[in-house]
Structure formats: C-alpha cells, structure tokens
C-alpha atoms as an extended CHARMM CRD file, in Angstrom:
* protein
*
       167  EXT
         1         1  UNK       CA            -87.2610000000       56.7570000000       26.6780000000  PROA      1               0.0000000000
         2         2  UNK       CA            -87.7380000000       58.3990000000       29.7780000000  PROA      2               0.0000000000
         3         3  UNK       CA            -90.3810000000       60.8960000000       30.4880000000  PROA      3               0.0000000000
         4         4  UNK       CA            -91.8360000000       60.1570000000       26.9590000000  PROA      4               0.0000000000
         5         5  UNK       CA            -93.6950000000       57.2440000000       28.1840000000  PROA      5               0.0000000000
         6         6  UNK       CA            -97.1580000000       56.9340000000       25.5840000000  PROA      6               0.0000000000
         7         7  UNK       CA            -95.8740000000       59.3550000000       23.2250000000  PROA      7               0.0000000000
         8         8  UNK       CA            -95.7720000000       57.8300000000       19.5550000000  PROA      8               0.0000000000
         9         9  UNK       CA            -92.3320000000       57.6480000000       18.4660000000  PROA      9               0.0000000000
        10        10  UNK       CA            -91.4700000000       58.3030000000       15.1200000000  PROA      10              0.0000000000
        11        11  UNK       CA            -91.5770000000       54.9070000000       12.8110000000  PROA      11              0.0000000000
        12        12  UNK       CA            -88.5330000000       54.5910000000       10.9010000000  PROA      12              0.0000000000
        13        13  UNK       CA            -85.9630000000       57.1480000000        9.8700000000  PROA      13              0.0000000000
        14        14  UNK       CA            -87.7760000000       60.1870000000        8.3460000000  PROA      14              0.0000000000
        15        15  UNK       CA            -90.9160000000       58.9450000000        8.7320000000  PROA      15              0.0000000000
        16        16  UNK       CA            -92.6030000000       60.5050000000       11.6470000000  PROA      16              0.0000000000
        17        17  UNK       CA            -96.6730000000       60.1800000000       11.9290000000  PROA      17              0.0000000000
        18        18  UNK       CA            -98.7650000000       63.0680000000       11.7860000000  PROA      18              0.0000000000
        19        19  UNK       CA           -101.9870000000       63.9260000000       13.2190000000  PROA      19              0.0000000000
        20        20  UNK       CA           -104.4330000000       65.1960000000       10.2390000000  PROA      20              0.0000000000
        21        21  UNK       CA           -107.9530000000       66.1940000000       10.9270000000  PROA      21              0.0000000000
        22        22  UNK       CA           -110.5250000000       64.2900000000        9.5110000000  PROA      22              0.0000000000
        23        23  UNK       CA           -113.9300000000       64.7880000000        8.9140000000  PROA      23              0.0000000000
        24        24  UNK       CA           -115.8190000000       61.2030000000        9.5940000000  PROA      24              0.0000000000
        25        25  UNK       CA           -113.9740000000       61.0550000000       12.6460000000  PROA      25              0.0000000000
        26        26  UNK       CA           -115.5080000000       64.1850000000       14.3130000000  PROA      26              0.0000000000
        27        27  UNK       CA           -119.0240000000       63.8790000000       12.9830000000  PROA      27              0.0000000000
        28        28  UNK       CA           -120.1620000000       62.8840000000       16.0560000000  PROA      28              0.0000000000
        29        29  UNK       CA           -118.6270000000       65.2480000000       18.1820000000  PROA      29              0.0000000000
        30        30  UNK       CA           -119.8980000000       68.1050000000       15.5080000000  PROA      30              0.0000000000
        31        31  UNK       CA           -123.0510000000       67.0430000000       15.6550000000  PROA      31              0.0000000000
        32        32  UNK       CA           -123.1060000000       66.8490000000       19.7010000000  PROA      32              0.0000000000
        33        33  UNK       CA           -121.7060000000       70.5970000000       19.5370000000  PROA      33              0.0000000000
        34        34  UNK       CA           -124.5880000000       71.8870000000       17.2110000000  PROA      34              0.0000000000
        35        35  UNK       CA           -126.9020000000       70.5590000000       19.4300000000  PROA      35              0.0000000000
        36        36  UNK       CA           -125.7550000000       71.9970000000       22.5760000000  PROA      36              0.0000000000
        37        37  UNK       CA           -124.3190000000       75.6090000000       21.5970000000  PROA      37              0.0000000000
        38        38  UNK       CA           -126.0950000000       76.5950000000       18.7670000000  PROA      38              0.0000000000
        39        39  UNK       CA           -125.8170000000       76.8420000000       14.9940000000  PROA      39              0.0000000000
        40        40  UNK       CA           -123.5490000000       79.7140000000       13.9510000000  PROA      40              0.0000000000
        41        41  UNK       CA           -124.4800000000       79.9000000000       10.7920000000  PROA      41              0.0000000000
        42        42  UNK       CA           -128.6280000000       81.1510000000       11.8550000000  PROA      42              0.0000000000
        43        43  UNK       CA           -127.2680000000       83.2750000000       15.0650000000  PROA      43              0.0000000000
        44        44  UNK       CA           -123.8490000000       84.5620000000       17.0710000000  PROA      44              0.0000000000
        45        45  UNK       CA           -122.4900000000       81.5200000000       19.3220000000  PROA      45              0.0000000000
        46        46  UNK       CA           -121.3120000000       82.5040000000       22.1200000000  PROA      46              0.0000000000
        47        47  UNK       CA           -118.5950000000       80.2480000000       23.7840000000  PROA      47              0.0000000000
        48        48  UNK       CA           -116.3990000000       80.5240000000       26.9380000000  PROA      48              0.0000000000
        49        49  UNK       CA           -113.0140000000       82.4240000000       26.2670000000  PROA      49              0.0000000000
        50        50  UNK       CA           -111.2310000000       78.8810000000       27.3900000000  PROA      50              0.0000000000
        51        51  UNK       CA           -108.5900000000       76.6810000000       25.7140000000  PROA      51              0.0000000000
        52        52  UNK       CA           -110.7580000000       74.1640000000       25.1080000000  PROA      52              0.0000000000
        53        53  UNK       CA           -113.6230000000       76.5750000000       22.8880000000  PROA      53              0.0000000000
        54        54  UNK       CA           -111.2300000000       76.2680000000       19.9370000000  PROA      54              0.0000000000
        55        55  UNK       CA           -111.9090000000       72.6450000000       20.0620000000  PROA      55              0.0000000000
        56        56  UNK       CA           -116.2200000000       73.6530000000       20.0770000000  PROA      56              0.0000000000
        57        57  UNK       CA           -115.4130000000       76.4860000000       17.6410000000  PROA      57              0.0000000000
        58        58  UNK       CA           -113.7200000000       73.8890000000       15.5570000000  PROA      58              0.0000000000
        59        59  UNK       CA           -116.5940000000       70.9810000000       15.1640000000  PROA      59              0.0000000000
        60        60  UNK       CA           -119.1780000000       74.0260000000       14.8250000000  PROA      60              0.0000000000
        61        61  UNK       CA           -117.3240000000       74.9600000000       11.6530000000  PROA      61              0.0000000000
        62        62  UNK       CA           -116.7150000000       72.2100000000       10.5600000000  PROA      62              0.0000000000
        63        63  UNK       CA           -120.3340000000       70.8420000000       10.2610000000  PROA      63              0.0000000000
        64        64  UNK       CA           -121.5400000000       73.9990000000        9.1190000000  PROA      64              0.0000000000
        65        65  UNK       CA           -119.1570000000       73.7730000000        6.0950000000  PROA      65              0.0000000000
        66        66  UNK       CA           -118.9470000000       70.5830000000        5.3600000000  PROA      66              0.0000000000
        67        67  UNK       CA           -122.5510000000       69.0790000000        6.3530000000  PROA      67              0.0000000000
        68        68  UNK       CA           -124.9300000000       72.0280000000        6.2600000000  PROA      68              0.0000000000
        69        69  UNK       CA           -123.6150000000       73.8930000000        3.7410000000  PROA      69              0.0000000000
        70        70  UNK       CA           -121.9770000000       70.6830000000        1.7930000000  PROA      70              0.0000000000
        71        71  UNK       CA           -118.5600000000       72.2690000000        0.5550000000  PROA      71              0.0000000000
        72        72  UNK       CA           -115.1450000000       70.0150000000       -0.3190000000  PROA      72              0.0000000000
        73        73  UNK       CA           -113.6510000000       68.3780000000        2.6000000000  PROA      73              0.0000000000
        74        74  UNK       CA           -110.1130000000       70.9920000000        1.7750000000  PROA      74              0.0000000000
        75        75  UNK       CA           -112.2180000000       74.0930000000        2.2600000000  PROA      75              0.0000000000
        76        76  UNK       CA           -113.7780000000       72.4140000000        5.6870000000  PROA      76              0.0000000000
        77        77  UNK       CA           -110.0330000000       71.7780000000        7.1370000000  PROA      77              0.0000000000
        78        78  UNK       CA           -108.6150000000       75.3810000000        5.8830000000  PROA      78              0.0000000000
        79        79  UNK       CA           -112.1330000000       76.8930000000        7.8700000000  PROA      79              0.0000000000
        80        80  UNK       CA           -111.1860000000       74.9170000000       10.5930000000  PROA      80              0.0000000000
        81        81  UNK       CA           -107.9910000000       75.6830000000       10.8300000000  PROA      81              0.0000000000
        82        82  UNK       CA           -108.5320000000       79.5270000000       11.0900000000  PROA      82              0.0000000000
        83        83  UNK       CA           -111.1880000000       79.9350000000       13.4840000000  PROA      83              0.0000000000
        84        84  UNK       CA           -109.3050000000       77.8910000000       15.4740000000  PROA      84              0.0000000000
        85        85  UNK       CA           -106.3030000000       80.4470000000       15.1090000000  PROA      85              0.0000000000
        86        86  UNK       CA           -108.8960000000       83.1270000000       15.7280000000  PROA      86              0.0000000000
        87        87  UNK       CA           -110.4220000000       81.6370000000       18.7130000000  PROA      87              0.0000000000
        88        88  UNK       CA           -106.7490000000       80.9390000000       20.0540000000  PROA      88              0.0000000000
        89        89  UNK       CA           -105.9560000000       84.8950000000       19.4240000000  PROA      89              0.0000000000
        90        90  UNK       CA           -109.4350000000       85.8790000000       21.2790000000  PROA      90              0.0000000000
        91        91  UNK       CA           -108.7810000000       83.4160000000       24.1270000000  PROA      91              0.0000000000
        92        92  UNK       CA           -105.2500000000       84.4940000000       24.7740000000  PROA      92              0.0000000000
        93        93  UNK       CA           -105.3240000000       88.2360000000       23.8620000000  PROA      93              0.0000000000
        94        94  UNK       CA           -108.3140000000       89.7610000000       24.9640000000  PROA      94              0.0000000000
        95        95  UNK       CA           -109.0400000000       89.0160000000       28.9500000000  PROA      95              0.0000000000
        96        96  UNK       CA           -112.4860000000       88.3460000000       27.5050000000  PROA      96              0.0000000000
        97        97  UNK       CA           -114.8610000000       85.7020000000       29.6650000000  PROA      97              0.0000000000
        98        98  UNK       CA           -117.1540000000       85.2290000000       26.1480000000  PROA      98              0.0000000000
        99        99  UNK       CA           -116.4850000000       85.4510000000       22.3820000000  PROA      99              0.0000000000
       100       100  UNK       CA           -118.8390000000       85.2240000000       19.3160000000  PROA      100             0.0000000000
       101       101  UNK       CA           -118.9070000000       82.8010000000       16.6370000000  PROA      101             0.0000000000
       102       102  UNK       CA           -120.5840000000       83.6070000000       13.4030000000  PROA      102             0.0000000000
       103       103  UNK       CA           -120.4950000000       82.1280000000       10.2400000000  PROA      103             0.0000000000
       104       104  UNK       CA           -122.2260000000       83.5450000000        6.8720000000  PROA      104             0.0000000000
       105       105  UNK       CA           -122.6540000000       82.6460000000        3.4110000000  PROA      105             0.0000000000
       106       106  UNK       CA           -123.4100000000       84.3140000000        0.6550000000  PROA      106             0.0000000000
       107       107  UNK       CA           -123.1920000000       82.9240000000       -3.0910000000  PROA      107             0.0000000000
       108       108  UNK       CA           -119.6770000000       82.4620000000       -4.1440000000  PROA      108             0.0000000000
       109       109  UNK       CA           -118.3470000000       83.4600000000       -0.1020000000  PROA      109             0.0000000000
       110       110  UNK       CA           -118.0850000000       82.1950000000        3.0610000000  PROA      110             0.0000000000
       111       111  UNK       CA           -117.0740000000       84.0700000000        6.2610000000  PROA      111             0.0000000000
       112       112  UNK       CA           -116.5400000000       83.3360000000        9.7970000000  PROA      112             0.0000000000
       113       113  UNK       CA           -116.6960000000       85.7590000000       12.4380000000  PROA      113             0.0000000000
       114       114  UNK       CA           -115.0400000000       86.1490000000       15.8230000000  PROA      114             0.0000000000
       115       115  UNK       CA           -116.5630000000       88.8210000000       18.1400000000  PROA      115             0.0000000000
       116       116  UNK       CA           -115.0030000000       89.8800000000       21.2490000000  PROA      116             0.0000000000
       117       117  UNK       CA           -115.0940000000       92.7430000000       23.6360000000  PROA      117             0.0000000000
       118       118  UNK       CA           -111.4420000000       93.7850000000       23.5850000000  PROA      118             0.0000000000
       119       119  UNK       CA           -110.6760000000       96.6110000000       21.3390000000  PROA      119             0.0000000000
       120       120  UNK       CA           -107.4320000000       95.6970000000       20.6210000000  PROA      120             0.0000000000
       121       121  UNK       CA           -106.2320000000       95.1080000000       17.3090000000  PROA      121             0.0000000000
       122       122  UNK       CA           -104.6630000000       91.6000000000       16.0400000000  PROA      122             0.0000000000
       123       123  UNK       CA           -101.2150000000       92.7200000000       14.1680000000  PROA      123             0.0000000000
       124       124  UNK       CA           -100.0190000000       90.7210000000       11.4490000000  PROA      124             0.0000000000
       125       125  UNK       CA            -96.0530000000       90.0200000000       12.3050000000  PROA      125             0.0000000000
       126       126  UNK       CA            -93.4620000000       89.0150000000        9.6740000000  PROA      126             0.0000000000
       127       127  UNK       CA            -93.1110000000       84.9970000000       10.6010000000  PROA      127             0.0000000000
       128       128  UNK       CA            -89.5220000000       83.2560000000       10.8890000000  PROA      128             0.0000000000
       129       129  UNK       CA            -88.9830000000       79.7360000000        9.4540000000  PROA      129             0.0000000000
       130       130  UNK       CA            -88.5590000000       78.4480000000       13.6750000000  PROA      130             0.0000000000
       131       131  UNK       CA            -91.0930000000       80.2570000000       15.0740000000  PROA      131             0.0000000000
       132       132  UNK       CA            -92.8990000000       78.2670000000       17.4430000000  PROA      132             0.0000000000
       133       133  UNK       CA            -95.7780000000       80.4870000000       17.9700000000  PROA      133             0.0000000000
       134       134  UNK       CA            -97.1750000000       83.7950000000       16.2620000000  PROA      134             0.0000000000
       135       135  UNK       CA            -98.4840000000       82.1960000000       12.8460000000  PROA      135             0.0000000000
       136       136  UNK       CA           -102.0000000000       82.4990000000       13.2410000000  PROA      136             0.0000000000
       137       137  UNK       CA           -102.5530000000       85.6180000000       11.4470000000  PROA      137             0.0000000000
       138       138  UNK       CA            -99.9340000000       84.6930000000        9.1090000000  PROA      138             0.0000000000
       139       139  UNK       CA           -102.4030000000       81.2590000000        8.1530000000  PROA      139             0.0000000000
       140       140  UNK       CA           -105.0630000000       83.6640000000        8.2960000000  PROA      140             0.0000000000
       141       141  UNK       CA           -103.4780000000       85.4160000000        5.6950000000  PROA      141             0.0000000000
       142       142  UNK       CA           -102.6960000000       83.0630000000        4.0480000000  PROA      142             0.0000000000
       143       143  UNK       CA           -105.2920000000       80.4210000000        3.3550000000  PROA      143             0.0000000000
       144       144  UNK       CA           -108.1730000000       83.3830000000        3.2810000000  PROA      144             0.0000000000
       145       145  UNK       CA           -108.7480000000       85.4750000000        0.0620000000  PROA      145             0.0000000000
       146       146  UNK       CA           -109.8390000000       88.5430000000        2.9660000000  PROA      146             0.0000000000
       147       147  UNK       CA           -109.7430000000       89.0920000000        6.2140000000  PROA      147             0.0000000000
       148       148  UNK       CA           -110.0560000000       92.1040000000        8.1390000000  PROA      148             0.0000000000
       149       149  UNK       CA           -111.2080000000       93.7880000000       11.8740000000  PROA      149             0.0000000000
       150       150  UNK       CA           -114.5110000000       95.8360000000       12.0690000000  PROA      150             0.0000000000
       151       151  UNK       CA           -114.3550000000       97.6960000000       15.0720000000  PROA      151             0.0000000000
       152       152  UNK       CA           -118.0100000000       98.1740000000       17.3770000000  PROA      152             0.0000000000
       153       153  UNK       CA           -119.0280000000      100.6760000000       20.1390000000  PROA      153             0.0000000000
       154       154  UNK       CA           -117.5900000000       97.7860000000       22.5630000000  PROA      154             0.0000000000
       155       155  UNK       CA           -115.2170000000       95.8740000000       21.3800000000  PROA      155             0.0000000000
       156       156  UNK       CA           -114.2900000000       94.2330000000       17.7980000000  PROA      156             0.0000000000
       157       157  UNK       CA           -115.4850000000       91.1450000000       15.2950000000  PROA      157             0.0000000000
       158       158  UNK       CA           -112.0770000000       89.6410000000       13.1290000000  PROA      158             0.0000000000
       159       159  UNK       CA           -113.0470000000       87.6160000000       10.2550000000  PROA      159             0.0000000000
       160       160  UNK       CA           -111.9690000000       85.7390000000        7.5660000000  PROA      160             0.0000000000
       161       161  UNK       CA           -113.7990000000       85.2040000000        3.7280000000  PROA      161             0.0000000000
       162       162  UNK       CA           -112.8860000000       82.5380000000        1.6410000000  PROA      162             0.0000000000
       163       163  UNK       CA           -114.0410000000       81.9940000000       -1.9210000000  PROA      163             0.0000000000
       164       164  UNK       CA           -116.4140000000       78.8000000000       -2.7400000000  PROA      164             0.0000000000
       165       165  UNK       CA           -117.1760000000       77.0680000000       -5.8360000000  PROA      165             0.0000000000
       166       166  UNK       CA           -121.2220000000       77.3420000000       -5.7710000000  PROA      166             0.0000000000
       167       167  UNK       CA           -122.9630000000       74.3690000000       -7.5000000000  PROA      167             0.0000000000
C-alpha cells in the first residue's frame, strides 16, 4: 500500500489491532520520570507546555496511582487517560511555556490537578458520534465523578476527582 509503508494493517476482516496501555510495559519509563521531574503527589510538577509532556504527565500518574498509592490497574488507565486530555487542553489552549501537575489523595478520593497561567476557561461542548477532536472534556466528564476550574490571581488549576475503594 503506498505511503502506508510500516503501518500495521488490520488482520482479517473486522479485526483491526488496537493499541491499549499497559501498566508493566511503562514501569520503567514511570519510574525514569519520577526520578527526573518530581513526584506530584508530595509537590506541583512543573513540565514544559510541549506535545510530548502528556506523555511525562502520563507515566507520573500512572506510578503515582498504581505503584505509590497501589489502586486497580482500571482506575490507573481512566487517571491516565484524563490528565493526558488535560495536559493536551493546557498545551494547546493556553500559550503557556509551563503547566503544573498535582496529584492528591485523600481517603475515599483522588484528584489530579493541572495549573496553568491562562485564565481562560475550558468549555464543555456537546460531542458528535464523528468528531475527530474536542472529547477531552467530554472523557473528563465522563470517567470523573467531579471536575471543575478554580480560578487564581494569575491564571487557573482544572482538575478532576475520582472515587477510590480504600482498603
């Protein structure tokens, strides 16, 4: 097929592979991230409003959730799965050059944090079946039992709490 040279076809009529996130296999990387910008759940993380922070954002969260604070493997990919909508909203919408990352947990809750200096709010749009783009507040929504915007003197933090099962 030209121009689709070492792209994985589908195998098979109606059975096309799917990437799926998986834990074990970015343990490593997680780790490496901790290590090098910081533990968001003890202090703020700041990260580079780039592309490529939803990726850090993403293995922060995900051994914070999943190692530190040892909670199921399906609340670890939903986490993931919203900063990384939040981080993509903060990178593309704000014309910041930082954003925060903070994660907290208090008994029965977790929430993650995404500071930024814009003070421009996020809107919630009404999503089509097609879109291509424009979910991420809509999975925010979603997958989170609250979310919300707290405004400050210079800029704003958007965040997302999600219900855990304390042992």
């Amino acid at each position: 097929m030209a121009g689709l040279e070492g792209i994985e076809q589908p195998r098979g009529p109606g059975r096309a592979t799917t990437a799926r996130w998986s834990p074990a296999a970015e343990d490593e990387q997680a780790l490496r991230a901790l290590d090098l910008f910081g533990n968001p759940a003890e202090a703020e993380v700041p990260l580079p409003s780039r592309p490529e922070s939803a990726a850090t954002a993403r293995r922060l969260v995900q051994v914070v959730v999943l190692r530190q604070w040892a909670l199921t493997p399906k609340l670890t990919e939903d986490t993931v799965l919203l900063v990384s909508e939040l981080v993509g909203n903060a990178v593309r919408h704000t014309g910041a050059r930082v954003f925060g990352l903070r994660m907290r947990r208090r008994r029965g809750w977790i929430r993650v944090e995404i500071r930024d200096p814009s003070r421009g709010l996020p809107c919630l749009m009404p999503v089509q079946e097609l879109d291509i783009s424009g979910r991420g507040l809509f999975l925010v929504d979603r997958l989170s039992d609250r979310w919300g915007v707290d405004l400050l003197p210079r800029g704003k933090t958007t965040w997302f709490e999600m219900r855990v099962a304390d042992r």
